[in-house]
C-alpha positions in Angstrom: 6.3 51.4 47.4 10.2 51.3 46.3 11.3 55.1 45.5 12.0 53.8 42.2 9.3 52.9 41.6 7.4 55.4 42.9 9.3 58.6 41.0 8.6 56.3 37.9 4.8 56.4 38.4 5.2 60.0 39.1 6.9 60.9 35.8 4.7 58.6 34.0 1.7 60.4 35.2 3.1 63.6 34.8 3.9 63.3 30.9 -0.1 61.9 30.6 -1.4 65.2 32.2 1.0 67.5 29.7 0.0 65.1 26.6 -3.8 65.7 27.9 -3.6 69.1 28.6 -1.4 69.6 24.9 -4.0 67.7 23.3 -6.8 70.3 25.1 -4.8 73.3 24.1 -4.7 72.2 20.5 -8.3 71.8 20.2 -9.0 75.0 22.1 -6.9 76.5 19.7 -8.3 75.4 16.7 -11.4 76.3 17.8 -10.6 79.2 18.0 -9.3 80.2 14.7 -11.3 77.7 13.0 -15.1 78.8 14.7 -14.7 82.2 13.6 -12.9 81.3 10.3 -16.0 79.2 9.5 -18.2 81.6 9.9 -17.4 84.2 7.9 -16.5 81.9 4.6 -20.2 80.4 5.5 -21.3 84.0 5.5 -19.5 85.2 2.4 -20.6 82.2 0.4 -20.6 82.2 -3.0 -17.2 81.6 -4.8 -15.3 81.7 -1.7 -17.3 79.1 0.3 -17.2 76.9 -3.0 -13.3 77.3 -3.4 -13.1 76.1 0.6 -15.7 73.6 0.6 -14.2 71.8 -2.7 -10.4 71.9 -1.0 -12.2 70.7 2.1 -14.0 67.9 0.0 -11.3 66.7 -2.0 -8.7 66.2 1.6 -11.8 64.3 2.7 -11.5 62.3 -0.7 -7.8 61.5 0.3 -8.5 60.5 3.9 -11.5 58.2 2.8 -9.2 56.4 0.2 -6.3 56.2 2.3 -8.8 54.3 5.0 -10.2 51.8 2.0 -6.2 51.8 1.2 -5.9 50.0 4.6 -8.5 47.5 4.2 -6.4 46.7 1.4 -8.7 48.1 -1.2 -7.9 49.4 -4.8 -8.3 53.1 -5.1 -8.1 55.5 -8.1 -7.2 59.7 -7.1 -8.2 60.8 -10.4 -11.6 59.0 -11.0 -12.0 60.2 -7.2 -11.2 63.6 -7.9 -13.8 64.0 -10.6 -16.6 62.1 -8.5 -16.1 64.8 -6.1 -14.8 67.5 -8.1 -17.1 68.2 -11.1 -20.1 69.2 -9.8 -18.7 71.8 -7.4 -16.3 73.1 -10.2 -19.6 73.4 -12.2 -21.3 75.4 -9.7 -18.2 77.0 -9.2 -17.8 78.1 -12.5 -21.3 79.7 -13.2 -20.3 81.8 -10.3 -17.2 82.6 -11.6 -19.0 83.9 -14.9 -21.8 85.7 -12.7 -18.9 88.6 -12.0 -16.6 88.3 -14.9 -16.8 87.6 -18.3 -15.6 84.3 -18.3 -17.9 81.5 -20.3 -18.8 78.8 -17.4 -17.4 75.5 -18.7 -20.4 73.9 -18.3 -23.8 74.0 -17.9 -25.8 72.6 -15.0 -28.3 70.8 -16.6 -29.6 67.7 -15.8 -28.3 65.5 -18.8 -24.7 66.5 -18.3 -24.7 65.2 -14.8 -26.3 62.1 -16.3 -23.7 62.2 -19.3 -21.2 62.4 -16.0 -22.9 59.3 -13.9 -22.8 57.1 -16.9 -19.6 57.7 -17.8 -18.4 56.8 -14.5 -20.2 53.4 -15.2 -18.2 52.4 -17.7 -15.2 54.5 -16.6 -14.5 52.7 -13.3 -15.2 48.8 -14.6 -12.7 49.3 -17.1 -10.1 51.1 -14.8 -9.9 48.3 -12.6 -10.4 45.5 -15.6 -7.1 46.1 -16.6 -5.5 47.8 -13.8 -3.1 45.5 -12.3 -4.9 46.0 -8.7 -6.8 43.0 -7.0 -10.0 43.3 -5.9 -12.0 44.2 -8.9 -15.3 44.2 -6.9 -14.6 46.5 -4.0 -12.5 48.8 -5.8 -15.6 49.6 -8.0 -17.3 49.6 -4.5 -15.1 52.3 -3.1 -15.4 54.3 -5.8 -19.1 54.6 -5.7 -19.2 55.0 -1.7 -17.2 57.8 -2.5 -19.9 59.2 -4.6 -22.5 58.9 -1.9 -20.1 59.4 0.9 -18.1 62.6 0.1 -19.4 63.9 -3.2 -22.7 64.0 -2.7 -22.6 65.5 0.7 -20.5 68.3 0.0 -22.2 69.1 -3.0 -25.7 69.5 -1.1 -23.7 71.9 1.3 -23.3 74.0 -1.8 -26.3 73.6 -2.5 -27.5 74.3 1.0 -25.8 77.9 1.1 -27.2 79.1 -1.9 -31.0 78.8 -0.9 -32.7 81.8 0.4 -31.4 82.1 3.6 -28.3 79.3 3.0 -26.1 81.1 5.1 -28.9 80.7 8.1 -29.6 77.0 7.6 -25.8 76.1 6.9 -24.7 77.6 10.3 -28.1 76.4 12.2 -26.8 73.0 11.0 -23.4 73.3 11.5 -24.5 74.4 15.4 -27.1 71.9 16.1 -24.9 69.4 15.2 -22.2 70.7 18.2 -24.8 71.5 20.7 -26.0 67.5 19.9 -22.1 66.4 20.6 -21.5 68.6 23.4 -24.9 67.3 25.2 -24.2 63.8 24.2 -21.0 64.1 25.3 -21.1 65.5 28.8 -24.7 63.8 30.2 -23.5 60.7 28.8 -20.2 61.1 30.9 -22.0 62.0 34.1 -25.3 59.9 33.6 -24.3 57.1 30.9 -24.9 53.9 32.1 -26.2 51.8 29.0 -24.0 51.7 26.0 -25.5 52.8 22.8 -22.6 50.6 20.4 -20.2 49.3 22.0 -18.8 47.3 19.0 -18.2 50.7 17.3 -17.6 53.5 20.0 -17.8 52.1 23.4 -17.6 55.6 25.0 -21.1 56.2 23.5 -24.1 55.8 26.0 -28.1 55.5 24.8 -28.4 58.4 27.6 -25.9 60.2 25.7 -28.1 60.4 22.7 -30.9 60.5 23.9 -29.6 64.1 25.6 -27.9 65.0 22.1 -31.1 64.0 20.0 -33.1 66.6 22.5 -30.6 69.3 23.0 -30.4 69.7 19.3 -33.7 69.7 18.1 -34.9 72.2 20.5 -31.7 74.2 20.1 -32.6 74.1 16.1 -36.5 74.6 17.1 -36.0 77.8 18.6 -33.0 79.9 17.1 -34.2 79.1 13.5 -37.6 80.7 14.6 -35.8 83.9 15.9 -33.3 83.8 12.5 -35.3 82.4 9.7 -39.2 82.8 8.4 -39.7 79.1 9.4 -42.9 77.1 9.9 -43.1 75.2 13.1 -43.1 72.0 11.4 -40.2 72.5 9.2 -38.0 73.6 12.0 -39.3 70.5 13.8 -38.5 67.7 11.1 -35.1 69.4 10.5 -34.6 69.7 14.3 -35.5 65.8 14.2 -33.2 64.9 11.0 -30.3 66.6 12.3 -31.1 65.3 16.1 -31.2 61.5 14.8 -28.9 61.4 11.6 -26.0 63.5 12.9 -25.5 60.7 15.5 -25.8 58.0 13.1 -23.2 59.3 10.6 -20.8 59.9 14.2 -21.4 55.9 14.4 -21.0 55.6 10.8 -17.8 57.0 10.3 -16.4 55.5 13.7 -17.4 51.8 12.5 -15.3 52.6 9.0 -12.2 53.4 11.1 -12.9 50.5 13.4 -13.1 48.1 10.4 -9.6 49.6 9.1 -7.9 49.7 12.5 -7.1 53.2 12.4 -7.8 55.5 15.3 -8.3 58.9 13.4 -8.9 59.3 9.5 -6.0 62.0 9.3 -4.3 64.3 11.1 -4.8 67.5 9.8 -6.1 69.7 12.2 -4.5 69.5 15.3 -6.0 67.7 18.2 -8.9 66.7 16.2 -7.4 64.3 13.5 -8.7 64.5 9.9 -11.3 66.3 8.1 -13.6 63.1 7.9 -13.7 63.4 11.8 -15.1 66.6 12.0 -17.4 66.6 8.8 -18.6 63.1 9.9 -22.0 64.2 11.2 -22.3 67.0 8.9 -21.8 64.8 5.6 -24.6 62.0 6.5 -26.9 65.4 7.4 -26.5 68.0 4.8 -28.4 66.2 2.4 -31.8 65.2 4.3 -31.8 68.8 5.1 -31.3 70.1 1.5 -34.0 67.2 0.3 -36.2 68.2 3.4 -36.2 71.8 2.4 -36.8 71.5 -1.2 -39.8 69.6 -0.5 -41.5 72.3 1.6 -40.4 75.0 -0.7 -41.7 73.3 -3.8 
């Protein structure tokens, strides 16, 4: 090989190793800080986790719109910001009033979350009727996925943390969920041989998520038993849910970026992109497992 070209090679491979190794640190980093950070707003809960969780939710907003915004969708912040907003800010505000002597500015009743749907019925139709935006039809779309897709999530994650023992089943979700990537991730790399999507994330192996869906339920099976006054079935159907739909809202999330051509849905945190990227799994979860324990408790 020509010197040239060979000290070329060499300085090209070099700068792939530092960006690598950058990109490692970064994540290691924010790991770091952010594992530990996590934990303790989990543990504190009440108005501090709701205060975090709403800023978290509403960046999330942002990135989602910003992705629909690339698709060439019509979006709207404010309507957005209420979707996702309001019923944390309601919770938020009965907190708020449970150690001060503030009036909360709402109740949370059933008919005033109704009175809030409907009037997003009418609210977004006319938005866009005589907005000067194209697209009538999926901007009405978008606004409503983002309902589903980011309100309603973070909401049950509220939710989630103030059940008896919230701060248990948050973080026994929040883990399962890692111990499902890490074990997807690493037996799908040595032993993945049959793609799982490749349309949507080629890099994903049926082995892979096979080893996840396992690793996680058991992991869930077994600390929650040692943590939580749990039946063996419960833990096992939430085990299962998180196993299976964690993985799906992973795929779920990836084929939305696909669709838009974009490679991250932010870039926010530091060698791990936006907050959509690392509440992906948690977002299509968090709900089953508020549904799932409601229904045993009641």
């Amino acid at each position: 090989m020509h010197p040239i070209r060979f000290k070329s090679l060499l300085i090209h491979s070099k700068n792939i190793i530092f960006e690598r190794m950058n990109e490692l640190t970064k994540r290691i980093i924010v790991a770091a800080i952010g594992i530990p950070v996590g934990i303790i707003v989990m543990y504190l809960g009440g108005i501090i986790f709701n205060v975090v969780i709403l800023i978290i939710s509403l960046i999330a907003l942002i990135e989602f719109y910003k992705i629909a915004e690339k698709k060439g969708y019509p979006t709207c912040i404010p309507i957005g910001i209420i979707i996702v907003g309001f019923p944390i800010i309601a919770v938020l505000s009965h907190k708020i009033y449970s150690v001060t002597d503030y009036k909360p500015f709402i109740d949370i009743t059933a008919p005033h979350f109704i009175l809030l749907f409907i009037t997003l019925f009418f609210v977004m139709p006319l938005y866009f009727l005589f907005s000067k935006k194209e697209n009538f039809l999926a901007g009405i779309g978008v606004a409503f996925t983002s309902f589903f897709y980011i309100s309603l999530p973070f909401f049950s994650l509220v939710l989630l943390r103030d059940l008896e023992n919230g701060f248990y089943y948050t973080i026994l979700t929040f883990a399962s969920i890692w111990v499902c990537d890490s074990a997807a991730f690493f037996i799908g790399r040595k032993f993945g041989k049959h793609k799982l999507a490749p349309n949507i994330s080629p890099k994903k192996s049926v082995e892979g998520a096979i080893a996840g869906f396992i690793a996680s339920t058991t992991f869930f099976v077994i600390t929650s038993n040692y943590l939580i006054e749990i039946s063996l079935v419960l833990s096992i159907v939430l085990g299962v849910v998180i196993g299976i739909f964690g993985q799906i809202g992973d795929l779920i999330e990836s084929k939305i970026k696909r669709d838009a051509g974009v490679k991250d849905s932010g870039n926010i945190i530091p060698g791990h992109g936006g907050v959509l990227d690392r509440f992906d799994s948690i977002i299509f979860v968090v709900p089953f497992v508020y549904i799932i324990l409601l229904l045993f408790m009641f």
